[in-house]
N, C-alpha and C positions, 0 to 999 in steps of 0.2 A: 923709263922710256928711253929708247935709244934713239941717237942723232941722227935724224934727218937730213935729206940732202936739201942744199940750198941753190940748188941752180935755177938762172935764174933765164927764160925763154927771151926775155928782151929785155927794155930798160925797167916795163916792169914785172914787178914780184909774179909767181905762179904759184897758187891761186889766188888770184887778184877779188875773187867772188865767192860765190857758193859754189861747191861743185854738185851735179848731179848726177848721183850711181843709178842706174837703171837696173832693175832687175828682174829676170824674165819670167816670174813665177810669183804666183799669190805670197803673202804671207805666213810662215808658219813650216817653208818648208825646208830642205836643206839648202837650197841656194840664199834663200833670204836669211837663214842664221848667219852662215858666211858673209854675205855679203855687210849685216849690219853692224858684223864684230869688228869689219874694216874700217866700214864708215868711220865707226866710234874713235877707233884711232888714230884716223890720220885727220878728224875733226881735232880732237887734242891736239896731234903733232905740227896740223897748219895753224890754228889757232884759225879756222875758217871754215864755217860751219859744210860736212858732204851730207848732202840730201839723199835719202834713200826714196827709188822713185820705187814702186811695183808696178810694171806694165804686163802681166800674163794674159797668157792666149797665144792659141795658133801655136802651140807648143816653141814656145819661144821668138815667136818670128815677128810680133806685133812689136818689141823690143829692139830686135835686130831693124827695124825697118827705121824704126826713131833714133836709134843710134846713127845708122848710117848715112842721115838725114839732117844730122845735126852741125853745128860749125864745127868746125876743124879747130880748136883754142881749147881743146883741155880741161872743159868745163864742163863738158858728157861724158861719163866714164861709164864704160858697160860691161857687167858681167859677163863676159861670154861662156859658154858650156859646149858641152858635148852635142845639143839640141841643134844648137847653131850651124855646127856643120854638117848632122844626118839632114838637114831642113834643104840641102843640095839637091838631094839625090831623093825625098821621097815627095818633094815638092813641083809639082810643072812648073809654075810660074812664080818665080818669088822675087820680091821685089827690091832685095837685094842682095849680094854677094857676101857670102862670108867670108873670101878669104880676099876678094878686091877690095871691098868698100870698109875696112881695119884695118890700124896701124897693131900691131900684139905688141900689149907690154908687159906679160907675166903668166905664165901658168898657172895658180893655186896652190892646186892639188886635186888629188881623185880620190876615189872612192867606189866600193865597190857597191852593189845592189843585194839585198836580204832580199829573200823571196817569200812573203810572209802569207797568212793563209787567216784567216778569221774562226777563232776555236771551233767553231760549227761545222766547217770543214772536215769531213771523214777522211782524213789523210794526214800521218805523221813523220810525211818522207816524201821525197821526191817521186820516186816510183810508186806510192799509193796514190799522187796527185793523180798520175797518167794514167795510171789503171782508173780511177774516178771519171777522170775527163774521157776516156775511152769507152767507160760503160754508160754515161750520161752526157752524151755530147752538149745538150742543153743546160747543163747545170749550172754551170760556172760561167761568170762575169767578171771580167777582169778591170783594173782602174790604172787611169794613166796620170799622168801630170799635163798630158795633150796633147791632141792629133801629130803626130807626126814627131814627138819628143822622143828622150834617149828611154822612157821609160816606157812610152808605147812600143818604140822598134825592139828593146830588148827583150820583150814578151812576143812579138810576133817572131821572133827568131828563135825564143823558148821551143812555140808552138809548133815552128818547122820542123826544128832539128826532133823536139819527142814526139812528131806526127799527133800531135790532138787540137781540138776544135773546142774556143772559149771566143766568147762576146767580150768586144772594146768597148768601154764605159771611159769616156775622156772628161779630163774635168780640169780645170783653170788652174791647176798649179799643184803640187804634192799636199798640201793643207787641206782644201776639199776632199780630195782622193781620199786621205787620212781618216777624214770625218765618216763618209759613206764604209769604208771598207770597216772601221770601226763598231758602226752600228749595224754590219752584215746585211748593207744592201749591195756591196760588192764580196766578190770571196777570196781574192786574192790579189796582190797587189808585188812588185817588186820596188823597193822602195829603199833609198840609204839608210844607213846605221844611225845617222841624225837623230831621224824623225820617229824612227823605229823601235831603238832598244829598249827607252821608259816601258813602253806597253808591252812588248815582250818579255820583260822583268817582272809586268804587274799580270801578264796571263790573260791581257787582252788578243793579244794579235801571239803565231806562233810561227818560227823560224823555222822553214826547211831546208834551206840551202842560200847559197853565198854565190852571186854572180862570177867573182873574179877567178884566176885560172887556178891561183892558193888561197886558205883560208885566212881571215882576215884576223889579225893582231888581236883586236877588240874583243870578237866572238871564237876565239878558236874551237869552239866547240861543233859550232855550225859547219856543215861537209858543202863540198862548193857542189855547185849544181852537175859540172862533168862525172866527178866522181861519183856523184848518186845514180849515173843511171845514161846520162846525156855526155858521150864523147864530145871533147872538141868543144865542147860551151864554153863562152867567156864574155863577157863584156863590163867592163866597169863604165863608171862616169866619171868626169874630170869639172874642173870650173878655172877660170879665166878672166883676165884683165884687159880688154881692148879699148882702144877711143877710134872717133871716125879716121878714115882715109887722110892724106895729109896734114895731119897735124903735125905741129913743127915738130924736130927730130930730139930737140931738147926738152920740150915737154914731156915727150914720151921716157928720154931718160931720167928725167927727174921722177915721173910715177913710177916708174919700176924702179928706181931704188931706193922710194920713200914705201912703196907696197911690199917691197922685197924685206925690208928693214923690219917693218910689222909684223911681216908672218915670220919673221924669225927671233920676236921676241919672244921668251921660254913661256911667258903665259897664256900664251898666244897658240906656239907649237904646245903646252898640254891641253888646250881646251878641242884643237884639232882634234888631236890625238884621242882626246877621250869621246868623239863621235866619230872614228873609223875613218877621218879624213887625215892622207899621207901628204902633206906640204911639199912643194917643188921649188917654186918663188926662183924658176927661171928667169933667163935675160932673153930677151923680144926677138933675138935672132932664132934664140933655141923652141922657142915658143911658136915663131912661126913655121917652124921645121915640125914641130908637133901638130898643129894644125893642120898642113898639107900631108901627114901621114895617115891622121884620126880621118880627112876626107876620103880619101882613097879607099881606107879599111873600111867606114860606113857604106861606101857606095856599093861594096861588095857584098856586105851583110845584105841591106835592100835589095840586091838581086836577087840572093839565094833563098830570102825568107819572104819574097813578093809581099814585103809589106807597102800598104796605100794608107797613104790620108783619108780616112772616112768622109 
């Protein structure tokens, strides 16, 4: 275990309590693996028990809404993602801000999307998907992690750019999704390397294509979804470390580089590693320079792929 920083926000210690990690998706999915592999070590490293909280729904925004919500003292700690900031732009009213109401203390890392399909699937490639969806416009049901998430928009942007028509099936968090796509009451699903690659090994679920703009480390074997067929595609996901709005400037540096410290312990970077997640464990300035880019670029995707919250 590597040394942790000790600073200290006032006269007293930080975490003086429990902390509470929020995190914006059910159980079982890639954010909640991440999330709970933190937890575990900076519970070790404070000698102070973090709470993994799971608040999913509303493609992450139920979570965002209790983060933002919460005191400013270092004692809510929220996973933020990629979800959080498309949740701007394909949300009319949302009841908070993602990029006002956080202080950002770390980037993660990202990760790309496998586009996976349910063996049943008459299609062993990206361009036999579109020919499928094109000859049976009704066939195909797609599964999200929830309305308005980075796995609903990256599918309705699939849909745009290949011109085909598939049903949104949204479901409470990548876990569910998992389940139904699994048992072939959905048929396809765009889903991290996390949650994915076991069953793709075991010839449950099968790989077409790779979200990112290159193919990924893990699976190079898998062709990213531009090269099959669809110029110009791209979208990964990312995950993140925020606390509310005002929180003292010292707490925030103390968690970024007691989180920073973590993800850069080597057992740490191979267990990423060995589920397709590329570690960053930025500093909060570079983080929120990442944030206001990832809003920008979402807003633009939502345009072009007139995707809506169901």
């Amino acid at each position: 275990m590597v040394a942790l920083a000790c600073t200290q926000a006032a006269a007293q210690p930080y975490p003086s309590k429990p902390v509470r990690f929020i995190i914006p998706f059910a159980p079982g999915g890639g954010n909640d693996i991440i999330g709970r592999a933190i937890a575990a070590k900076l519970t070790d490293a404070w000698k102070q028990q973090m709470v993994v909280d799971n608040r999913p729904g509303a493609g992450g925004n139920i979570a965002g809404e209790i983060t933002a919500r919460a005191a400013p003292d270092g004692h809510t700690v929220f996973q933020f993602n990629i979800a959080n900031v498309i949740a701007a732009s394909i949300y009319p009213k949302l009841a908070y801000d993602p990029v006002r109401d956080f202080a950002p203390v770390t980037q993660i890392g990202g990760s790309p999307f496998l586009l996976v399909v349910h063996p049943s699937v008459r299609a062993n490639d990206v361009r036999e998907l579109i020919a499928l969806a094109k000859a049976q416009p009704a066939l195909l049901n797609y599964a999200s992690s929830g309305n308005g998430g980075s796995t609903h928009l990256v599918t309705e942007l699939f849909k745009s750019m290949a011109g085909i028509s598939m049903t949104h099936i949204p479901y409470n968090g990548a876990g569910p999704a998992l389940t139904t796509l699994l048992s072939g009451q959905v048929q396809l699903f765009f889903m991290v390397p996390a949650t994915s690659r076991a069953h793709i090994k075991a010839g449950r679920l099968r790989a077409l294509a790779v979200s990112s703009a290159q193919r990924s480390k893990l699976m190079p074997e898998v062709p990213t979804v531009a090269e099959s067929g669809v110029a110009g595609f791209e979208g990964s996901t990312w995950y993140g470390v925020v606390v509310p709005a005002r929180t003292p400037p010292a707490i925030v540096t103390q968690l970024n580089r007691d989180i920073v410290a973590v993800l850069n312990e080597p057992d740490m970077r191979e267990r990423m590693s060995n589920q397709g997640i590329e570690l960053v464990a930025s500093s909060p300035d570079a983080f929120a320079r990442f944030i206001q880019a990832e809003h920008a670029k979402w807003a633009r995707a939502v345009k072009i792929s007139g995707a809506r919250v169901d």
